[in-house]
N, C-alpha and C positions, 0 to 999 in steps of 0.2 A: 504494500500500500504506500503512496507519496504521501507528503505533508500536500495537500492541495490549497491555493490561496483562501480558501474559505475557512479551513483551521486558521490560519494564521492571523486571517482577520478577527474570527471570534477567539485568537489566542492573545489581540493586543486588545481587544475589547473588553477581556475579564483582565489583564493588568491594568492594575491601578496607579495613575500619575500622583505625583506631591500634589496638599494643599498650599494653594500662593494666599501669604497672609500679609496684608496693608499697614501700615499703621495707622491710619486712620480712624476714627473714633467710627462706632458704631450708634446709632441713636434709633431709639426702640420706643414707639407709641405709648408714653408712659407720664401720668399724669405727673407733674412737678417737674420733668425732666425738659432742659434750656437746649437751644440747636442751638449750635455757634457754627461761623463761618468756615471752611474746610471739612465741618461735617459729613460724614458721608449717611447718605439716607439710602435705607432698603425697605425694598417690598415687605408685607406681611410674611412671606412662605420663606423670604431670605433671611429673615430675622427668625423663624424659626429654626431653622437651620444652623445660624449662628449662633443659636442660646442654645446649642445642644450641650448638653454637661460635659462631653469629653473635649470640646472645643474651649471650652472655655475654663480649663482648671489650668489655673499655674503650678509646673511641674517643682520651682525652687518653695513655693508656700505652702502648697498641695490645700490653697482653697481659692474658690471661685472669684472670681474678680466682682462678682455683682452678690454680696451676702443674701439678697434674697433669694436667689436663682437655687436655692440648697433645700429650701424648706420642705419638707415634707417627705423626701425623697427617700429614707428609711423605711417611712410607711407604704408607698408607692411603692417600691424593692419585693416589700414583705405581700404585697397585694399584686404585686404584678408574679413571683413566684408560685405565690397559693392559687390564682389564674392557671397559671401553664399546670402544675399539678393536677387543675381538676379537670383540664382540658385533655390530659395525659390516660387518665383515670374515663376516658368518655370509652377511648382506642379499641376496638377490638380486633385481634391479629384470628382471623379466620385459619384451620389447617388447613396449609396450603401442601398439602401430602396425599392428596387424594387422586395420584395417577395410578394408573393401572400398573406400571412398570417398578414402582415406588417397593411391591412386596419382592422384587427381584433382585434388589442391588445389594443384598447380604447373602446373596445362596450362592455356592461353589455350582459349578457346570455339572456335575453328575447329579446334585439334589433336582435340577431342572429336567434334567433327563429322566432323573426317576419317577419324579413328580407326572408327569407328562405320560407315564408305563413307555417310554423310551427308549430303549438300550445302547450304551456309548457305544460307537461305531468302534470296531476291531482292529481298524487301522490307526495305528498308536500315531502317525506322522497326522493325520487328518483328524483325530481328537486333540492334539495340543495345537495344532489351527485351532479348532472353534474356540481352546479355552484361551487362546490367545484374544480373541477377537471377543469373548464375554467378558474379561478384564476390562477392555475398554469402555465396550456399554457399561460394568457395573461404575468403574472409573467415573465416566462421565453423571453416572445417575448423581453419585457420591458431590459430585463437584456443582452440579447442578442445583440438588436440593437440599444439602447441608451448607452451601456458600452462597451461588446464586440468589437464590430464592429469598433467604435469609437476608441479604443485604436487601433487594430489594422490597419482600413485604414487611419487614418488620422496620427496619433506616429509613429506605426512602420513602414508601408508603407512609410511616408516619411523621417524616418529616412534613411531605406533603398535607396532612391533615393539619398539622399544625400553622402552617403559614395560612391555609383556607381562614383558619381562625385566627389571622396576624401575632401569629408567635415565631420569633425564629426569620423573621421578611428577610433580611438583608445576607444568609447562609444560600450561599451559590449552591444549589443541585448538582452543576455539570461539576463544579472544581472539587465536588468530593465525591462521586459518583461516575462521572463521565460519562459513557454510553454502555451502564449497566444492564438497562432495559435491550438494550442491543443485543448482548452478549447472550443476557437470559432467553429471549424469543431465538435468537440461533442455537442456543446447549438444548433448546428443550427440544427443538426440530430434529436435531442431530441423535440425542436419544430418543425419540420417537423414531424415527428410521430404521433406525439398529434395532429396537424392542419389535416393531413389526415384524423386520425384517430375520430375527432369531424366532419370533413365535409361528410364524407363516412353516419355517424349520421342521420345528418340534411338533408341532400337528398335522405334519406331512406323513405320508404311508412313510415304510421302510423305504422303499423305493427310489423317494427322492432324491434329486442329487445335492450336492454342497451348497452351502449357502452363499448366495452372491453378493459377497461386502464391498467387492472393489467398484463397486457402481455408488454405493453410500459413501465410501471412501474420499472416490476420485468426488461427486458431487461439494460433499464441506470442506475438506481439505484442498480442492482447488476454489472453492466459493468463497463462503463470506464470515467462515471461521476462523482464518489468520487474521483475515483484514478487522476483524471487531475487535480481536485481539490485542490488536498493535494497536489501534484507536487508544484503548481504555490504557494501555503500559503506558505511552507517550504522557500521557495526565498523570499517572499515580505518585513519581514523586513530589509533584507539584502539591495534588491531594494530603497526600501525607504531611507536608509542613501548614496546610491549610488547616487538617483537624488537629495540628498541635494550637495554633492560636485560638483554634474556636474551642478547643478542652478549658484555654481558660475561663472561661464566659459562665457565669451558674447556670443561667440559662438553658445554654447548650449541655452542660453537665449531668442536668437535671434531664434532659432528651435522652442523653446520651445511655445513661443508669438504668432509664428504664427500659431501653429497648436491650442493653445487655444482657437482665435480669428477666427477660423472657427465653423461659426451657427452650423453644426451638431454634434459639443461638447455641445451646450443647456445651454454655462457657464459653464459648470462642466468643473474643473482642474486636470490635468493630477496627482496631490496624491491622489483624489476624485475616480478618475476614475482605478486604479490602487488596490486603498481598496474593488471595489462593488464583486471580484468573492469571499472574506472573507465573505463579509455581504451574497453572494449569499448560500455560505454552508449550514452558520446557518440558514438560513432560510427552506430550503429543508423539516426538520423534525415538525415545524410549520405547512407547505403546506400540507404535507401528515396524522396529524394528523387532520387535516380540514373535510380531505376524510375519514379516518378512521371513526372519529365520526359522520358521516351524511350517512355512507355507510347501508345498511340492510340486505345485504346477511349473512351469517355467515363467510363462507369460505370467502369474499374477504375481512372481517376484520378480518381474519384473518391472512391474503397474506400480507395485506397494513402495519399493525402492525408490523411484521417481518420486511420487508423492512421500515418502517420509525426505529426499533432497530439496522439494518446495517447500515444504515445512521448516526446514533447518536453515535457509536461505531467508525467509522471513524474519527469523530472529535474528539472524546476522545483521539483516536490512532494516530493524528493529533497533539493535546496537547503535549503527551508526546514525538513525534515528534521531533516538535518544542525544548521542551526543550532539549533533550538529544544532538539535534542539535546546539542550540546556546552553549550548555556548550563544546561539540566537539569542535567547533571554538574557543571558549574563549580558550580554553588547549591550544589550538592548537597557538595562537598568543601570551599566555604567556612562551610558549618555547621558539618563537624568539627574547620576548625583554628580559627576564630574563637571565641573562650571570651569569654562573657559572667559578668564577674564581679559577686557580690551586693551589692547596695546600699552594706554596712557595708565592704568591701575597696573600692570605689571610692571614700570617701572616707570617712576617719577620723573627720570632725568627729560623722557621726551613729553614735549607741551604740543599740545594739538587743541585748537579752536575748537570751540563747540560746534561751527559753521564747515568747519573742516573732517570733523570725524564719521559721516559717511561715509567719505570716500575708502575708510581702512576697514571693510569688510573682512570680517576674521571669518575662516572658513570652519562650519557648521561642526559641530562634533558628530555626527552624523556620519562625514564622510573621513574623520581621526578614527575615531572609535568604529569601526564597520569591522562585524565578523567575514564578510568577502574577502579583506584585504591582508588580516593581519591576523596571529594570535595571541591568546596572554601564558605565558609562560612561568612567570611568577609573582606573587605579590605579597604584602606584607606593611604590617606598621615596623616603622622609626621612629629614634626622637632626630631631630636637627638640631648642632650647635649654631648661633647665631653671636652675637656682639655682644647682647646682652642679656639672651633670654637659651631657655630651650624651645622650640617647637615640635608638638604632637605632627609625624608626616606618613605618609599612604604612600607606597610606589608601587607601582604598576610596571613590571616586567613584560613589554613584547616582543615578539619576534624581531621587530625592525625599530624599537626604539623605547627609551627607559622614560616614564612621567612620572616627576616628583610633585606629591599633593599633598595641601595640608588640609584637614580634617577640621570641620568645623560644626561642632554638636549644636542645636538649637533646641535645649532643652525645656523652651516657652510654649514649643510650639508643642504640642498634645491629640493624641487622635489620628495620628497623620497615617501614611502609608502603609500598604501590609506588602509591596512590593520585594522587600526582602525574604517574605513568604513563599511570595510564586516564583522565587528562583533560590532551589535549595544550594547550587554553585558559590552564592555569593559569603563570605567569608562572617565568621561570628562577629568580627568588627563592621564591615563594612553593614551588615544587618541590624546593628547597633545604632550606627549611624543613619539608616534610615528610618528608624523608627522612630527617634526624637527628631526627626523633621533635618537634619544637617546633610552638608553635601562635604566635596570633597575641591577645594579649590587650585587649580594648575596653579604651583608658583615661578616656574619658567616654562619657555618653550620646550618638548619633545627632544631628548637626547639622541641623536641616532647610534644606536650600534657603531657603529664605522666612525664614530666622532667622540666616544665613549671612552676612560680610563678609569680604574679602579685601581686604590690603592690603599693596601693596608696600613693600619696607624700606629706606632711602635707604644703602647701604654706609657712607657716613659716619660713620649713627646707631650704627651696632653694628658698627666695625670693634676697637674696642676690645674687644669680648668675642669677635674672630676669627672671626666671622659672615661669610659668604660667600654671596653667592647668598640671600637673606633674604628670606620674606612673612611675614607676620601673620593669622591666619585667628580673627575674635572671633563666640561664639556667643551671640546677644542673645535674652533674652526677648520677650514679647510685647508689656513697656514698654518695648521697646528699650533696656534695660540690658545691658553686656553681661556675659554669666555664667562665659563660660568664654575661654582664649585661648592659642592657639599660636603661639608663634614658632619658623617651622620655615626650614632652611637644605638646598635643593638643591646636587646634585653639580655643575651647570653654569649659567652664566647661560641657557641653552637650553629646561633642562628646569621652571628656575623658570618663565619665559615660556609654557612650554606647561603648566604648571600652574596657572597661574593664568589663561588663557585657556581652559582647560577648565572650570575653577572659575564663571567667571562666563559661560560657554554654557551649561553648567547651569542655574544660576539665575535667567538670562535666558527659557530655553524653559519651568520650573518655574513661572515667575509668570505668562507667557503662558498657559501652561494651565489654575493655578488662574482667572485671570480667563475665561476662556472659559467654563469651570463655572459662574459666577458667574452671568455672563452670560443660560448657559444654563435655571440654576435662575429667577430672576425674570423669564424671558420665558415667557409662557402658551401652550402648545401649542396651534394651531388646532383648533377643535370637527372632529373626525371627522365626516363624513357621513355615514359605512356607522353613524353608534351613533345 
């Protein structure tokens, strides 16, 4: 299956941008209260918005800016709780266990047989076919209606009930679910095939010949059972950092408990149950090499071979999936913390007219930061020595060029982004930083590799400015002057070492390859024949 543009549209629609906050006053239809001039005035629906409690707690006071804004909110907690409780208490989770096939998926291959007044065929190579092939049905029953089924009537079913009755609104379906229902209506098709397809078997005279799976086979297995498959993997670790944020919610806690505390979850917890269509994939090419090597015919190991190679093909295509997906997303949310500051704010010496600073159009991080172009290689906090200060800094290890950031928390800001959620990539720190609202600011230009020096710092030289753990990183021109320079100090002797041994593998593979190019460009491609 592709990533097709329509994912990726509804994949940048469930990421969520920063909130941009003003300083501007906010003025609220409120009796006693004076407009003054610079005011900003909002609608009724933007001013509720804005008095939302999370928006408005200061993180350094931990209370509201407006003392009344607070009142009651205990009791409301305790009544908005006892609500969802009873609305929980309404649920009824119907047995959804009522297939035909359901009293099948615990009975070994002979009890069928027996059951049936059956007798196991004599040919031993042709009974470990069939029980290869009722593994799988019972396999699938197993995965179907202890996991499937489970997440969907008991999680999503009644999450859905709850939002009917506005509890829970703002809990995305797809970001912790995906295209469960997908998955479910394809498992159950697919056992439903197989369970025909083995009882049509078993109620046949003696006579009958083998049973003909490789048509069920070939139908899901080239259909629409990898493709669901990959769908829902591509989301889940996404999923999984999303029900860490939402476990802390009471709320959701309270959702949560009761739908675990229902027998036909078996104990299994909703991150258990969530993992089994992962574990269901890789399993697929196991099950069908069971059949392969117990099969006798020529042609149908040959059929089965094939299809367990498109299956195994899938998770590979799956794999690199996955990745090319998370590193999309990592691009993709270090464009919005990284701020690229203008020319005149990254250094003072040059003056440029207010009339004048159109014309220096700084090129977009957009086309810096693009996973097409470049990759991240390494990254990590620093502190930076400076003249008078230390500086908290970020650097960003790429393929083709080293950015020094310093880090800048904004811990007023409250409520903000869960972006560091839907990209489990991004680093404990840099997840940090986005959740009190802070970005990450370029303090120079982009290092390139090939303009690059690292150099270690003898403790000695700088134990008198309390330097620890010390390199030197200078960015030289083209006359190998150097133009810019950091003296940065790691938290252990360990991590300096692993920094600066990344530093120069970088630069090591960086120059290997401009020369290759090089190479490439002045060697004359042989004359074509066919031209």
């Amino acid at each position: 299956m592709g990533l097709v543009p329509s994912d990726l549209t509804s994949l940048e629609q469930r990421t969520s941008g920063f909130y941009e906050h003003r300083r501007s006053s906010v003025v609220l239809n409120l009796p006693g209260l004076e407009v003054f001039p610079g005011d900003l005035l909002v609608s009724d629906g933007a001013a509720d918005y804005l008095c939302h409690p999370l928006l408005l707690l200061n993180s350094e006071s931990k209370k509201p800016r407006w003392p009344f804004s607070k009142r009651g909110v205990g009791k409301d907690k305790h009544k908005h709780v006892s609500d969802l409780e009873n609305c929980l208490s309404l649920v009824k989770i119907t047995n959804f266990r009522g297939y035909e096939f359901c009293s099948f998926k615990d009975k070994t291959w002979n009890e069928v047989m027996e059951t049936h007044q059956k007798l196991p065929t004599d040919q031993l190579d042709l009974r470990k076919q069939q029980e290869a092939v009722w593994e799988l049905f019972t396999s699938e029953c197993t995965y179907f209606l202890d996991h499937l089924l489970v997440l969907k009537m008991i999680f999503m079913n009644t999450l859905k009930y709850l939002q009917t009755h506005e509890f829970l609104l703002d809990v995305d379906l797809w970001r912790l679910f995906a295209n469960l229902e997908e998955l479910a209506q394809t498992s159950l098709g697919f056992v439903n095939s197989l369970f025909t397809l083995i009882k049509d078997y078993v109620d046949a005279s003696e006579t009958s010949p083998s049973m003909d799976y490789i048509s069920v086979l070939t139908k899901y297995f080239r259909g629409n059972l990898c493709q669901s498959h990959q769908t829902y993997c591509l989301n889940y670790s996404a999923a999984v950092f999303y029900l860490d944020s939402l476990r802390q919610r009471d709320d959701f806690g309270i959702y949560l408990k009761w739908c675990e505390q229902n027998e036909q979850c078996r104990r299994l917890h909703l991150p258990e149950l969530l993992v089994a269509p992962l574990h269901r994939l890789t399993r697929y090419p196991l099950l069908l090499k069971n059949i392969w090597k117990r099969s006798i015919d020529a042609a149908e190991k040959i059929m089965i071979y094939s299809i367990k190679e498109k299956v195994e093909k899938s998770i590979r295509d799956l794999e690199g999936k996955v990745k090319w997906l998370d590193n999309f997303q990592k691009f993709r949310h270090l464009q919005e913390i990284i701020v690229w500051p203008p020319l005149w704010d990254r250094d003072k010496r040059f003056f440029i007219p207010e009339c004048l600073k159109h014309i220096f159009k700084e090129h977009m991080a957009e086309n810096v930061l693009s996973p097409t172009n470049r990759h991240l290689l390494y990254e990590g906090k620093l502190t930076l020595a400076e003249s008078t200060r230390f500086l908290d800094v970020y650097l960003f290890l790429f393929n083709d060029f080293l950015l020094v950031t310093k880090t800048k928390r904004n811990k007023k800001k409250v409520g903000g982004s869960d972006t560091g959620l839907m990209c489990p990539s991004l680093t404990p720190e840099l997840q940090t930083v986005i959740k009190e609202g802070g970005s990450c600011t370029v303090l120079d230009q982009p290092i390139p590799l090939d303009r690059l020096v690292v150099k270690s710092i003898d403790p000695l030289h700088v134990s008198v400015f309390g330097l620890r753990n010390a390199f030197l990183i200078q960015h030289e021109n083209r006359y190998r002057q150097c133009i810019a320079a950091f003296l940065l100090q790691a938290q252990t002797e360990n991590i300096k070492k692993t920094w600066m041994v990344q530093i120069t593998a970088a630069i090591s593979c960086f120059t290997k390859n401009q020369e290759t190019k090089k190479i490439s460009l002045f060697t004359l491609p042989a004359e074509s024949s066919e031209i």
